[in-house]
VOGU-3710 file (C-alpha; in Angstrom, 3 decimals, decimal comma):
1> xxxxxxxxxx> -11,406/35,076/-28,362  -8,122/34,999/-25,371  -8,431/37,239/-22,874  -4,943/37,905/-21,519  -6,215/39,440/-18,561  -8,369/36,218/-17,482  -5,276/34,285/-18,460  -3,388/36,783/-15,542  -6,742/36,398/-13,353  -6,268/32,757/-13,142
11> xxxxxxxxxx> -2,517/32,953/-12,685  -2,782/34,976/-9,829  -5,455/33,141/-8,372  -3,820/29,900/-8,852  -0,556/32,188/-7,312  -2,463/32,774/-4,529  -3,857/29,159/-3,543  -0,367/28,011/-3,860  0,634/30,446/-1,172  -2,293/29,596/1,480
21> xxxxxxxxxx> -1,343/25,779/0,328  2,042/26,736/1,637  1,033/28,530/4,483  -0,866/25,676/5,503  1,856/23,099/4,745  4,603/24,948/6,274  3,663/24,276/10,008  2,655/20,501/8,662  6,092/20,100/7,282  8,081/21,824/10,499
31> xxxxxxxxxx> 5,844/19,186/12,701  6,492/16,157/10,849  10,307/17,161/11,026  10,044/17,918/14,812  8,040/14,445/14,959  10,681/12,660/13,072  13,728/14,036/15,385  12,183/13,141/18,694  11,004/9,807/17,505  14,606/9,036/16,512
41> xxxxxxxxxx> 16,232/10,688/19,668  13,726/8,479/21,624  14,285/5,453/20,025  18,272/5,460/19,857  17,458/6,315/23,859  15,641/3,622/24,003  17,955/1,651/22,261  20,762/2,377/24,134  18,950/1,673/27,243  17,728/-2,020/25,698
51> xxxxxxxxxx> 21,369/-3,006/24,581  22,991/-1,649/28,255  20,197/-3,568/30,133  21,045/-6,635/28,122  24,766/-6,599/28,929  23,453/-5,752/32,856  21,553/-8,739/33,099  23,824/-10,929/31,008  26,486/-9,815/33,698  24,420/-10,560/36,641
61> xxxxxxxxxx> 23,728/-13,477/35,219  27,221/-14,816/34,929  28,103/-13,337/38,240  25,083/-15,449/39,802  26,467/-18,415/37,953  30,091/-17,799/38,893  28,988/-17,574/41,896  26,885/-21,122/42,255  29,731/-22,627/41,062  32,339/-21,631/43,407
71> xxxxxxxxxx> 29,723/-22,190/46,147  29,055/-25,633/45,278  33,307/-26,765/44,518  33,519/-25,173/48,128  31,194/-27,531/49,454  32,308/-30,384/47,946  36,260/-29,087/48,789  34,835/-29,548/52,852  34,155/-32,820/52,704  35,768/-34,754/55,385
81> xxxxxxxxxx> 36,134/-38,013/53,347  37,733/-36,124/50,980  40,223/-34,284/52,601  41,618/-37,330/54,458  41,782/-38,809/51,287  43,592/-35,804/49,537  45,977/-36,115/52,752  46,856/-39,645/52,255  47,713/-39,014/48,513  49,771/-35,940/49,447
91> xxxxxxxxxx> 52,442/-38,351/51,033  52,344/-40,702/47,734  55,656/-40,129/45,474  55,134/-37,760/42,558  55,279/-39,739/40,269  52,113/-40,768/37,497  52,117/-44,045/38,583  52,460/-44,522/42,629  50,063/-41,726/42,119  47,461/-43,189/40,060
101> xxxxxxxxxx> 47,146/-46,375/41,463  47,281/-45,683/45,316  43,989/-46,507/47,228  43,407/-42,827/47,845  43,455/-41,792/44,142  40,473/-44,525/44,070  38,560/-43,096/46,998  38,939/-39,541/45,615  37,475/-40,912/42,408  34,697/-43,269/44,086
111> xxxxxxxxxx> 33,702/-39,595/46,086  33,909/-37,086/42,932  32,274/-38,668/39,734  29,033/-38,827/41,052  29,150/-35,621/41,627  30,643/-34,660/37,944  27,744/-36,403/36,580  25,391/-34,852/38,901  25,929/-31,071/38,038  27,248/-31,460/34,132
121> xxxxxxxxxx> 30,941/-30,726/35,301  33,192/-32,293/32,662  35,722/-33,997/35,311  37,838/-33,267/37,860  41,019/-32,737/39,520  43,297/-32,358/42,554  45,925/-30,231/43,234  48,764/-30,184/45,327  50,705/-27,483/46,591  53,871/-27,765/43,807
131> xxxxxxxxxx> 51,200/-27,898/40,929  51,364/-31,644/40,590  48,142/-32,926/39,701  47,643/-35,591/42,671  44,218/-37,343/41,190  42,134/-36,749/38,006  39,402/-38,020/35,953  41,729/-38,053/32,986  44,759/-40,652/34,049  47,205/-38,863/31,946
141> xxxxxxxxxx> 47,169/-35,393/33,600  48,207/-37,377/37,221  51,367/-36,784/38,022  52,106/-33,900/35,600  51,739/-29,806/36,190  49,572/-28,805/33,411  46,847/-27,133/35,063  49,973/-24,948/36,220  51,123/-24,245/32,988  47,855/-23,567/31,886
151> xxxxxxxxxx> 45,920/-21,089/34,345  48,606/-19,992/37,081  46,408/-17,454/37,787  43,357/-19,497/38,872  45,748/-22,201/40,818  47,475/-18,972/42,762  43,816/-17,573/44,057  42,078/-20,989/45,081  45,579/-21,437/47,370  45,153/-18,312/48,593
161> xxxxxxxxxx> 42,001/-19,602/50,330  39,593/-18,136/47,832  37,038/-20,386/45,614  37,703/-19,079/41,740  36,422/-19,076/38,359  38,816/-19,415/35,360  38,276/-18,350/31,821  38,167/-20,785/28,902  41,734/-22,044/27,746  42,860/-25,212/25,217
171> xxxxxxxxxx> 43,309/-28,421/26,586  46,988/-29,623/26,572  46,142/-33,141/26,922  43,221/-35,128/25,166  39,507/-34,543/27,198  36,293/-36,410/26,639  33,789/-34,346/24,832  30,273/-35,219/23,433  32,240/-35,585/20,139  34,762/-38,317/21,229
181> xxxxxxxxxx> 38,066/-37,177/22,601  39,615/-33,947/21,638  43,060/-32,659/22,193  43,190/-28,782/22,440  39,672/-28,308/23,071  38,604/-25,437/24,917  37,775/-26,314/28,462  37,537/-24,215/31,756  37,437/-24,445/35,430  36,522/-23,864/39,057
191> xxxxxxxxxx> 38,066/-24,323/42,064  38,082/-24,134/45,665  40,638/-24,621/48,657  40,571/-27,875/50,464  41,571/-27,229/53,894  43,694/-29,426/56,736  42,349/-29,991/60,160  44,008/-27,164/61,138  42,502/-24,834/58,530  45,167/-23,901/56,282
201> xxxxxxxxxx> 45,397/-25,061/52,760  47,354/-28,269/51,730  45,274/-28,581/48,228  42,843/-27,460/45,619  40,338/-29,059/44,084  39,095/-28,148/40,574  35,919/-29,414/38,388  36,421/-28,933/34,748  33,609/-27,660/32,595  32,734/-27,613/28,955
211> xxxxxxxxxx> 32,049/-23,700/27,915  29,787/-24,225/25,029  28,051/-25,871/27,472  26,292/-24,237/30,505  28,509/-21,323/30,850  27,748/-19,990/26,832  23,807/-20,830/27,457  24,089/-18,555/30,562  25,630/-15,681/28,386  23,694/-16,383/25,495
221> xxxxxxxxxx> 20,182/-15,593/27,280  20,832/-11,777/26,671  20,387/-12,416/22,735  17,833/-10,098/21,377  15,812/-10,320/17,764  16,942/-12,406/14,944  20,375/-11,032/14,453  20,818/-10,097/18,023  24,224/-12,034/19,872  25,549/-11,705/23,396
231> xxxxxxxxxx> 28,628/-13,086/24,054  31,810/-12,989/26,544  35,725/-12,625/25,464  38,940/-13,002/27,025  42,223/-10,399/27,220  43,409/-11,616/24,078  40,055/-10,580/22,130  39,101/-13,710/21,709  35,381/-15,229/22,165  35,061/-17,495/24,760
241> xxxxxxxxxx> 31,205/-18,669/24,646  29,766/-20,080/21,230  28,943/-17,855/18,567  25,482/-17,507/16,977  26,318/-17,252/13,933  28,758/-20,546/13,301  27,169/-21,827/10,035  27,863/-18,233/8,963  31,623/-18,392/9,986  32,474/-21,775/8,989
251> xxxxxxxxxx> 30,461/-20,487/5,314  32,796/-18,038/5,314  35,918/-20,319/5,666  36,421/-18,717/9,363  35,965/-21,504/11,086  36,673/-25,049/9,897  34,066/-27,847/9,348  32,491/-28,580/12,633  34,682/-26,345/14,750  33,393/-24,285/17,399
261> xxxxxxxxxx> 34,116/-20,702/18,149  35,235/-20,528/21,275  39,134/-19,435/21,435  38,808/-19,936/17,143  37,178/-16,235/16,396  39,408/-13,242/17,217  37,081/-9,889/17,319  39,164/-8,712/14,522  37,148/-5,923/11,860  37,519/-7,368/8,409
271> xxxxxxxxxx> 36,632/-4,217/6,726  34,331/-5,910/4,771  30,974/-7,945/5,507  31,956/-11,176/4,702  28,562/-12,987/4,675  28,029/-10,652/1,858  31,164/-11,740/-0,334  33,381/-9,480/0,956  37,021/-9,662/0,942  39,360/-8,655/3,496
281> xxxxxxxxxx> 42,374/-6,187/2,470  44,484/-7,631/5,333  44,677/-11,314/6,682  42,973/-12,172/9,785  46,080/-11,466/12,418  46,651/-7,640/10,566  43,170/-6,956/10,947  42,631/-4,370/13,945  40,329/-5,299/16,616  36,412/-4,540/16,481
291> xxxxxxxxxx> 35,397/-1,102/17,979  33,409/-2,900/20,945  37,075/-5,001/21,415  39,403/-1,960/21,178  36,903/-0,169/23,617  36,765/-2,808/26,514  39,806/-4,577/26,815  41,089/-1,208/27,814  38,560/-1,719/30,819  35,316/0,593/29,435
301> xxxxxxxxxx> 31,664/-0,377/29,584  30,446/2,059/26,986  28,120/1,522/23,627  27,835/2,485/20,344  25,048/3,606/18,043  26,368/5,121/15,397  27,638/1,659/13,642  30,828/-0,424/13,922  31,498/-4,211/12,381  31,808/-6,532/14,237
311> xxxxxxxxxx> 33,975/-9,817/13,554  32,099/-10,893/10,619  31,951/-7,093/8,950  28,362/-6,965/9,465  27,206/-3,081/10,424  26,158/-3,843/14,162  25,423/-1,312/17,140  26,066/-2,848/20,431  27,099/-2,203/24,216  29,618/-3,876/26,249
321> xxxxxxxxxx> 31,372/-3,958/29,379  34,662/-5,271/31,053  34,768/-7,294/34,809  38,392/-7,505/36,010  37,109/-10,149/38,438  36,401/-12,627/35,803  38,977/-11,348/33,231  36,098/-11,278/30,737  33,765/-8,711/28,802  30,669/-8,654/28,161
331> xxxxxxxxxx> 29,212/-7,648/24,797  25,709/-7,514/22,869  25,048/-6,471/19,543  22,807/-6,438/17,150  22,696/-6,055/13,095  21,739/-1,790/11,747  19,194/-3,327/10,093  17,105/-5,199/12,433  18,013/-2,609/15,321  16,686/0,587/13,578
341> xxxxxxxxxx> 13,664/-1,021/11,292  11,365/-0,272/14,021  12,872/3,619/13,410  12,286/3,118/9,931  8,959/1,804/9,913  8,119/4,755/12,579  9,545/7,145/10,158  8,098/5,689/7,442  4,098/6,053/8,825  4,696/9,977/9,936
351> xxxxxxxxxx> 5,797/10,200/6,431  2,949/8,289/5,062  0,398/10,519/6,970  2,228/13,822/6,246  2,272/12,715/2,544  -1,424/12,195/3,366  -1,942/15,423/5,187  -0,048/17,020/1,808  -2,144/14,867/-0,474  -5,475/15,814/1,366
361> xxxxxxxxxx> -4,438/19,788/0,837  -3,533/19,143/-2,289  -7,174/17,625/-3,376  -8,895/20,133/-1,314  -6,667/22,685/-3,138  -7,118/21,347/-6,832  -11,182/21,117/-5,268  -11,012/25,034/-4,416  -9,418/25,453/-7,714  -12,066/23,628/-9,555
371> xxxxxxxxxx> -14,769/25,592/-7,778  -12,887/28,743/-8,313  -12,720/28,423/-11,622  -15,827/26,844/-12,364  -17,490/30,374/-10,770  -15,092/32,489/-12,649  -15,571/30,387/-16,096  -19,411/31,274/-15,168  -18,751/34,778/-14,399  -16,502/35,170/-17,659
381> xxxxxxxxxx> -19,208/33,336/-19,311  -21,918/36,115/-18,611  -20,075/38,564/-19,047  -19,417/37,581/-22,637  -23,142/36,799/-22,915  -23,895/40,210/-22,293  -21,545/41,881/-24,119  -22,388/39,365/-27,296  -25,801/39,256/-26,630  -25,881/43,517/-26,529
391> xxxxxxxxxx> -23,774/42,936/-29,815  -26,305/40,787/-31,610  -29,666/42,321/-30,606  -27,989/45,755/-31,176  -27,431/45,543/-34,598  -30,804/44,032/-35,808  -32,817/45,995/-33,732  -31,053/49,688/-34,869  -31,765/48,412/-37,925  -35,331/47,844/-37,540
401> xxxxxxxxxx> -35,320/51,279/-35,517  -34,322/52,958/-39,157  -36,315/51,377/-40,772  -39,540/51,449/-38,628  -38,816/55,520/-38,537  -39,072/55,793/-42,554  -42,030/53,592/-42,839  -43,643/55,857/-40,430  -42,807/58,614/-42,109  -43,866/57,595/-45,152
411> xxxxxxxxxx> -47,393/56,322/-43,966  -47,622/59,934/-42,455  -46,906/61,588/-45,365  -44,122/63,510/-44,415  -41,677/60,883/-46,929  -43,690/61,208/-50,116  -40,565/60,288/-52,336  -40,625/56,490/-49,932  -41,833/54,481/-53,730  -43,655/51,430/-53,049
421> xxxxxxxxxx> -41,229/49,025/-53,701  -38,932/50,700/-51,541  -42,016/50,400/-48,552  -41,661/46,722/-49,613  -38,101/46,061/-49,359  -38,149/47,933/-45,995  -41,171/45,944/-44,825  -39,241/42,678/-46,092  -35,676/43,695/-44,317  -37,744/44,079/-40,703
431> xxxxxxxxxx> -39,151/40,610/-41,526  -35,767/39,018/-41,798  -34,360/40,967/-38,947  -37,397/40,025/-36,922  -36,965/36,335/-37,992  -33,312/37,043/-37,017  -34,139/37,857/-33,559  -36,720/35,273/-32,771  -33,847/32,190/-34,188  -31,735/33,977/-31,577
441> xxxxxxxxxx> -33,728/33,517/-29,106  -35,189/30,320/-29,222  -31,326/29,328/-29,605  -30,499/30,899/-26,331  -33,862/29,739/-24,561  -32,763/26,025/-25,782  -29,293/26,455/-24,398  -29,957/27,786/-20,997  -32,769/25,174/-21,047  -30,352/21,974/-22,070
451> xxxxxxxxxx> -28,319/23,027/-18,841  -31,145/23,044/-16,474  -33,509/20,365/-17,733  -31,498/18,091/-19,939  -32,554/17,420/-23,718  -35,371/15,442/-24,341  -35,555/13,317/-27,455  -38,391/12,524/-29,663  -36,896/9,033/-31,262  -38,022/7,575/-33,887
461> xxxxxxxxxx> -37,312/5,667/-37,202  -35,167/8,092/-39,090  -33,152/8,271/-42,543  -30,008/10,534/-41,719  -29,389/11,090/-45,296  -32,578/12,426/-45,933  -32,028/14,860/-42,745  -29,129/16,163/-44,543  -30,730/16,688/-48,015  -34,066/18,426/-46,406
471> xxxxxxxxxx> -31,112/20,848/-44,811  -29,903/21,436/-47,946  -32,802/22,053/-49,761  -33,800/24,896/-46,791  -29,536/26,184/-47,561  -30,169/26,238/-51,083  -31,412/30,325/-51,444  -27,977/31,041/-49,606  -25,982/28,322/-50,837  -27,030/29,991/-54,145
481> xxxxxxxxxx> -26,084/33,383/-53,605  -22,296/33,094/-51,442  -21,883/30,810/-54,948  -20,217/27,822/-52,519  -19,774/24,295/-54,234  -21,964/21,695/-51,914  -20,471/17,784/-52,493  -22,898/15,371/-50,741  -21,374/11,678/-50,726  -24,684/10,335/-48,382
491> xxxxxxxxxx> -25,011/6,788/-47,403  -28,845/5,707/-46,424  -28,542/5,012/-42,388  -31,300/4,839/-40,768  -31,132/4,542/-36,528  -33,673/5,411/-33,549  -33,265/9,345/-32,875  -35,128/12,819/-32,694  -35,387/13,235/-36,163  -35,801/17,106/-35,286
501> xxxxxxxxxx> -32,519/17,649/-33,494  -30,576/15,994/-35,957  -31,890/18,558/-38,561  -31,075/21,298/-35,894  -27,435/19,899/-35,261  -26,874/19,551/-39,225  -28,253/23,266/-39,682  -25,439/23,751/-37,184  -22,652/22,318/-38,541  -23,751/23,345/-42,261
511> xxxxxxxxxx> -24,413/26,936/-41,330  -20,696/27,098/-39,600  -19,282/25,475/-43,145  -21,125/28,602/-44,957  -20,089/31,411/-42,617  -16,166/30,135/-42,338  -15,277/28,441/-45,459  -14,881/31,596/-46,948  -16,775/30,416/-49,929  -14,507/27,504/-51,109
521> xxxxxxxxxx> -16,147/24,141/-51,523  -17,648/22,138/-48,647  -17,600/18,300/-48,325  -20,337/16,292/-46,333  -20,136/12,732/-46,216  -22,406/10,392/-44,438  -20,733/6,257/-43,862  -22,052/3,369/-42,023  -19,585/1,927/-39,083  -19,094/-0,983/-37,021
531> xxxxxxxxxx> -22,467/0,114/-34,299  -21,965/3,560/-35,244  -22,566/6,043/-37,934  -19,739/8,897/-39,276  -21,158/12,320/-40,476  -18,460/15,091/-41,302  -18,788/18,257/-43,096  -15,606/19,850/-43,994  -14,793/23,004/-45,549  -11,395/25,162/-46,841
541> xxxxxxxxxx> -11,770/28,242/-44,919  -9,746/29,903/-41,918  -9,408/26,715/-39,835  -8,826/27,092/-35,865  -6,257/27,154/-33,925  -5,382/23,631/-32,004  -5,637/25,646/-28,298  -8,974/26,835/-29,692  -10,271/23,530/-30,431  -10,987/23,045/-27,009
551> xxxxxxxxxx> -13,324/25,513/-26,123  -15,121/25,799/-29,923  -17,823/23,230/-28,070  -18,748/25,213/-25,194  -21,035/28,246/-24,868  -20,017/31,522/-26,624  -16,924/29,400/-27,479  -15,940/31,935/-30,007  -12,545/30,974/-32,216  -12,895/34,441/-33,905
561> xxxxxxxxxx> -13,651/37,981/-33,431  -18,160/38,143/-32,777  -17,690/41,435/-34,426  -16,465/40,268/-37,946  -18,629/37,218/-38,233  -21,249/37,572/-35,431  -22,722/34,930/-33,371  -23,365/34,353/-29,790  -20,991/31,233/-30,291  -23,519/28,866/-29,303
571> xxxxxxxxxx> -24,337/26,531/-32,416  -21,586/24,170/-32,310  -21,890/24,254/-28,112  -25,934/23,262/-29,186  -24,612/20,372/-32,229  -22,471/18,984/-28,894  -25,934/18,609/-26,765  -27,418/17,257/-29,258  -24,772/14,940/-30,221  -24,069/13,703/-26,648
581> xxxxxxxxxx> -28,160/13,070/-26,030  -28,170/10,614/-28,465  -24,588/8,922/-26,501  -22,306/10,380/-29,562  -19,596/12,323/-29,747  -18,216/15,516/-31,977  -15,182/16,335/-32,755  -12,827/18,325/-34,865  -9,698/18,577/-37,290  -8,414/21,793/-38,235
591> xxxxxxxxxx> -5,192/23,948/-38,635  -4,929/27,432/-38,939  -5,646/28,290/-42,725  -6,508/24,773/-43,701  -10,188/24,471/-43,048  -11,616/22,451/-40,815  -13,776/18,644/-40,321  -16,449/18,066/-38,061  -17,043/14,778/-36,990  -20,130/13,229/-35,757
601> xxxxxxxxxx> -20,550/9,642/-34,592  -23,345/8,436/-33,322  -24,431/4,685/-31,863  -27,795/2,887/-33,899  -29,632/2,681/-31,367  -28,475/5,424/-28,466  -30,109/5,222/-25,158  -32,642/8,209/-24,112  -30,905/11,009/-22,050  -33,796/12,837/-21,514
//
């Protein structure tokens, strides 16, 4: 029944599509790899060119701004009315007081608020010379040096004739804010040389400005995508414009209630992400600086995509960049995840359609397979028609051949000792080798004809158990002689099919009982189901292998050796036509030595096929 050497034919052709599906996934493969790298060298390109353009223009921007304001405190520091105001006040005592309330303090005043309230400055101030702080918005900072103390550097360079910018810094005295009045609130400041009538410098005047205010909005028009953040720092590491992420920080417990960011985050790397419930191995003042911080206070403009935290701990890539003018850097950044998810969703649709390229070979393969086999199942199948069909007519027909040739001899004379019963019994043996040939036949002819035309079905009112007994009755002569006990346990069931098919398909199935069961009793019981009807006919002989049981329904589906118990194979491949016709099913239950049960159920009332 196995051939081992189809078994090896379909192995190697099954080795061989594997190899052209190889073949022809091997340059897929190497292109979707070569796809994958550029796209990723592109994009971090790309990338790298978006965050560097971002700090650009976020530096131009400031510089623009810087620049506006030192032009407009340089117009206002020319204005006649104020610098023979500033000169009167130069010659009051320096003292809070005298200074506070002299007339010029008042005209200085009556000439600079308007103009704090016009352009969003948050007040102003005079300076002389010494330090001393000759008029102010705030009446506490007259008389005293703080602006001094508190940006030398910024004082030094407006002196030296030059309008200036200063970074943020804490207040040391109490300002106005939009919040009520704070005391060490972070506050900045630009000034511009105020010039005698003979040009040189006798003071400076200043206009104080709220950073979270105009200045951070400046900076903070570089932010990119939902986690993207531009933002400027001092020398110290410290952020100087307003942080996006506040809620975060003050969630976190790095900023308090309310407070804002500026000169209250240090760019210090946690080592963990906080804002995923990290905690830090180090407090805040052991942590070492951020990457981006380390990088630029030593004066580089530079970038990084290969990931760095940032204050919070959060994976970021970013680029940044240092201006010794303003004493500030310049840094954006943005979270891994948001800044490569294009990348990933890139990466993720050229794998998507290479899986789909490798999908499509792989149906077109398993198609070419099907067809493959499907021809070499046909080829296999008739070959083994031939050689079992040679098998089967051979013997009957040699037979007749010897018998035919002493018949003929006899009617010539030439076998006189041929007795007439023996011319009988030779005469009767061509009958039933004849009759032989012609059911082998017709079974063949209705095969071949099942797979070209379909089965057409007679149906009609019909008593199943009454099938089964006729069967019998025609099974008696050589139920009889092989001496086989028959138990019939038949339950009337009567249903709409071809009342001659069913008779064929029990012949079938009662004819494989006889010529297996090697003589031992055979069971056929016929029950009444929910829609359905059960038939089974089970017998004690060989039984069939489980691998076998899946071929025992096709044509020449032999289990066992054609030679030993003959057969073309096709009866229980016919009791499956019939079977399915009338929209039932067959199957089987068997084990090597243990007989086997066929099983036939079949609907009331089937629809036609044919």
């Amino acid at each position: 029944m196995f051939q081992p050497a189809a078994g090896r034919s379909r192995g190697g052709r099954r080795q061989k599509t594997v190899i052209l599906l190889l073949v022809f996934l091997a340059p897929i493969g190497l292109a979707a790899w070569w796809t994958l790298q550029r796209v990723e060298l592109f994009y971090r390109r790309n990338l790298q060119d978006t965050l560097g353009a971002v700090v650009a223009l976020s530096h131009e921007g400031l510089l623009l701004w810087a620049e506006d304001r030192k032009a407009d405190v340089a117009s206002w520091a020319q204005s006649e009315q104020l610098r023979q105001a500033v000169e009167i006040q130069l010659d009051v005592p320096r003292e809070s007081e005298p200074l506070r309330s002299s007339p010029a303090a008042a005209q200085i005043r009556q000439l600079l608020l308007p103009v704090v309230h016009l352009h969003d400055y948050s007040g102003y101030a005079v300076i002389a010379p010494d330090g001393t702080t000759l008029a102010s918005d705030l009446d506490d900072a007259i008389g005293l040096k703080l602006l001094l103390q508190l940006d030398p550097t910024l004082i030094d360079g407006a002196f030296k004739g030059t309008p200036q910018l200063g970074s943020p810094h804490r207040s040391l005295i109490s300002v106005p804010t939009r919040a009520g009045s704070r005391l060490e609130h972070p506050i900045m400041f630009v000034a511009a040389p105020i010039r005698g009538a003979k040009g040189s410098v006798i003071a400076v005047l200043l206009f104080r400005l709220a950073p979270e205010r105009e200045f951070s909005r400046v900076v903070h028009l570089g932010r990119t995508g939902g986690t993207g953040e531009t933002y400027a720092f001092n020398r110290s590491g410290q952020m100087v414009t307003s942080s996006r992420f506040e809620a975060q920080l003050q969630a976190v417990g790095l900023l308090d209630p309310g407070e804002n960011s500026i000169l209250s985050i240090e760019l210090r790397d946690p080592g963990e992400d906080l804002t995923k419930g990290g905690v830090p191995t180090h407090p805040r003042p052991q942590q070492p600086l951020t990457q981006m911080a380390a990088s630029a206070l030593t004066g580089n403009t530079d970038n990084n995509l290969t990931v760095y935290n940032d204050y919070r701990g959060v994976p970021v890539v970013g680029s940044w960049s240092w201006d010794d003018n303003l004493g500030m850097g310049l840094a954006t950044e943005i979270d891994v995840a948001e800044a490569f998810r294009p990348l990933r969703d890139a990466q993720a649709l050229v794998l998507g359609l290479l899986l789909l390229a490798v999908g499509g070979a792989l149906v077109m393969a398993w198609i070419l397979d099907r067809r493959a086999q499907a021809l070499h199942h046909a080829l296999t199948l008739r070959d083994d028609f031939l050689s079992l069909a040679s098998h089967e007519l051979k013997t009957p027909l040699t037979v007749l051949q010897l018998v035919t040739q002493r018949l003929v001899r006899a009617v010539s004379g030439t076998d006189r000792m041929l007795s007439r019963e023996k011319q009988e019994e030779l005469a009767t043996r061509i009958l039933h080798h004849v009759q032989r040939l012609n059911k082998l036949l017709e079974t063949m002819f209705e095969v071949v004809q099942f797979q070209t035309e379909g089965l057409t079905l007679q149906r009609e009112p019909v008593d199943l158990a009454q099938v089964v007994q006729s069967v019998l009755r025609q099974f008696r002569p050589e139920i009889d002689a092989r001496k086989v006990s028959i138990t019939a346990n038949l339950e009337s069931v009567v249903g709409m099919w071809d009342r001659t098919r069913l008779e064929q398909m029990v012949v079938h199935l009662l004819s494989n009982a006889l010529k297996f069961g090697e003589g031992k009793p055979i069971e056929i019981t016929l029950e009444r189901g929910l829609g359905s009807i059960r038939l089974s006919v089970q017998d004690h002989g060989i039984g069939i292998e489980p691998e076998a049981q899946l071929l025992i329904f096709e044509r020449f589906g032999h289990v066992v050796s054609s030679r030993n118990f003959g057969g073309l194979g096709l009866s229980l491949c016919r009791v499956r036509q019939i079977v399915e016709a009338h929209g039932g099913r067959v199957r089987v239950r068997s084990a090597p030595g243990a007989g086997a049960t066929f099983v036939v159920e079949l609907p009331w009332h089937s629809r036609s096929v044919g």
